[in-house]
C-alpha positions in Angstrom: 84.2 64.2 101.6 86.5 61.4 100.3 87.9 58.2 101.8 88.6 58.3 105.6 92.1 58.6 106.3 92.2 59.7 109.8 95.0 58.6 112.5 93.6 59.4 115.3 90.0 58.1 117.1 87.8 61.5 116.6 86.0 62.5 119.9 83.4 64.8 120.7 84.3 68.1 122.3 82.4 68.8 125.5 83.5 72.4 126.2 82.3 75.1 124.5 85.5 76.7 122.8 85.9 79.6 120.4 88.2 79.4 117.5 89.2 82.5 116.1 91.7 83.6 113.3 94.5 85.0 115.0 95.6 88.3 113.1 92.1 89.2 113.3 90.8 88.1 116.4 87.4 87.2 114.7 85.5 84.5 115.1 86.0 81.1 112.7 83.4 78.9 114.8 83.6 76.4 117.7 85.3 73.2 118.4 83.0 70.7 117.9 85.3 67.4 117.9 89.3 67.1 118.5 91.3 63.8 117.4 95.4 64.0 118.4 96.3 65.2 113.9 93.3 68.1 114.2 89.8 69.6 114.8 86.3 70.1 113.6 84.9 73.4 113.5 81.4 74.4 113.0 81.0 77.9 111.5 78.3 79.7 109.6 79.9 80.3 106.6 82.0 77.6 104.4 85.8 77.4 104.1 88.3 77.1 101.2 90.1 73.8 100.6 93.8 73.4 101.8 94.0 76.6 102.9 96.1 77.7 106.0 95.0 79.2 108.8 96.4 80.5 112.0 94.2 79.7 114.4 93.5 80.4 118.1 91.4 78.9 121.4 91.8 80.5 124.4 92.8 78.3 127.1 91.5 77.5 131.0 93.8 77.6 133.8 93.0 73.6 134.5 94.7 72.8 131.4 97.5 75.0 130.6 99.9 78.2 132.1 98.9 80.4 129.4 95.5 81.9 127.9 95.6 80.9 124.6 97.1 79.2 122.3 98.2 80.0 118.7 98.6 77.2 115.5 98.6 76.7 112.0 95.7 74.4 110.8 95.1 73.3 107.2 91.4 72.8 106.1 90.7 69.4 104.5 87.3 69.4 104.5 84.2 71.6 104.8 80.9 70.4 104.6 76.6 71.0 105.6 76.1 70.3 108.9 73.6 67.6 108.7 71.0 69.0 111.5 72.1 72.9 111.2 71.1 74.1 107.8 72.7 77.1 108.1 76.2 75.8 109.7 79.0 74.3 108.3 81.4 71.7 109.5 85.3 72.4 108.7 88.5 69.7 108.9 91.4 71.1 109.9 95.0 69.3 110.3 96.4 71.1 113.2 100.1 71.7 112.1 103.4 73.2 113.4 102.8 72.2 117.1 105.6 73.5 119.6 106.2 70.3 121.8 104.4 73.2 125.0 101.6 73.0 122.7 101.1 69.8 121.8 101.2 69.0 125.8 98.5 71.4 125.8 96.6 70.4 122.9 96.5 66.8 124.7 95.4 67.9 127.9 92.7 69.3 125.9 91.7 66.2 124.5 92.2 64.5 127.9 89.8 66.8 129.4 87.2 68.3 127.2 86.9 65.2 124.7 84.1 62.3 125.2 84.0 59.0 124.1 80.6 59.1 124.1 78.5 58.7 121.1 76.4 60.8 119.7 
């Protein structure tokens, strides 16, 4: 993984959400850690390198009208998870946001994110 260039403060994700890719409805892995420019994934396989994917979480009721929700997130990085030897931990910049979304995407973090260390 190179320099960090983040934005955004990354958090921890407290709620245990699926992402799946959205023109197959199969499972990419689960939101680990949310900052306001993109995600963290853990899956069981790695991913290729600024690829695009269309991604989708399905949504509570507390935190948005609609069940899910549908974006575009680049991958930036995949590496080992350090604990999980059989996991991998995936960067994605979360792109082409509606501003609906976006409002979502914040109540997300507003919600489901920790400041907490771990």
């Amino acid at each position: 993984m190179g320099p960090e260039r983040r934005r955004g403060k990354r958090r921890k994700f407290t709620y245990y959400m699926r992402v799946v890719d959205a023109n197959t409805l199969q499972l990419i892995g689960y939101l680990t850690e949310i900052s306001p420019a993109g995600i963290q994934v853990d899956t069981e396989k790695p991913l290729p390198l600024n690829a695009i994917f269309k991604l989708r979480v399905d949504l509570t009721a507390d935190i948005a009208n609609k069940t899910f929700m549908v974006f575009n997130g680049l991958s930036k990085w995949c590496q080992p998870d350090r604990i999980e030897p059989n996991s991998y931990n995936v960067g994605f910049e979360v792109t082409l946001l509606s501003y609906d979304d976006n409002e979502i995407f914040n109540r997300m973090i507003e919600k489901y994110a920790s400041d907490r260390n771990w």
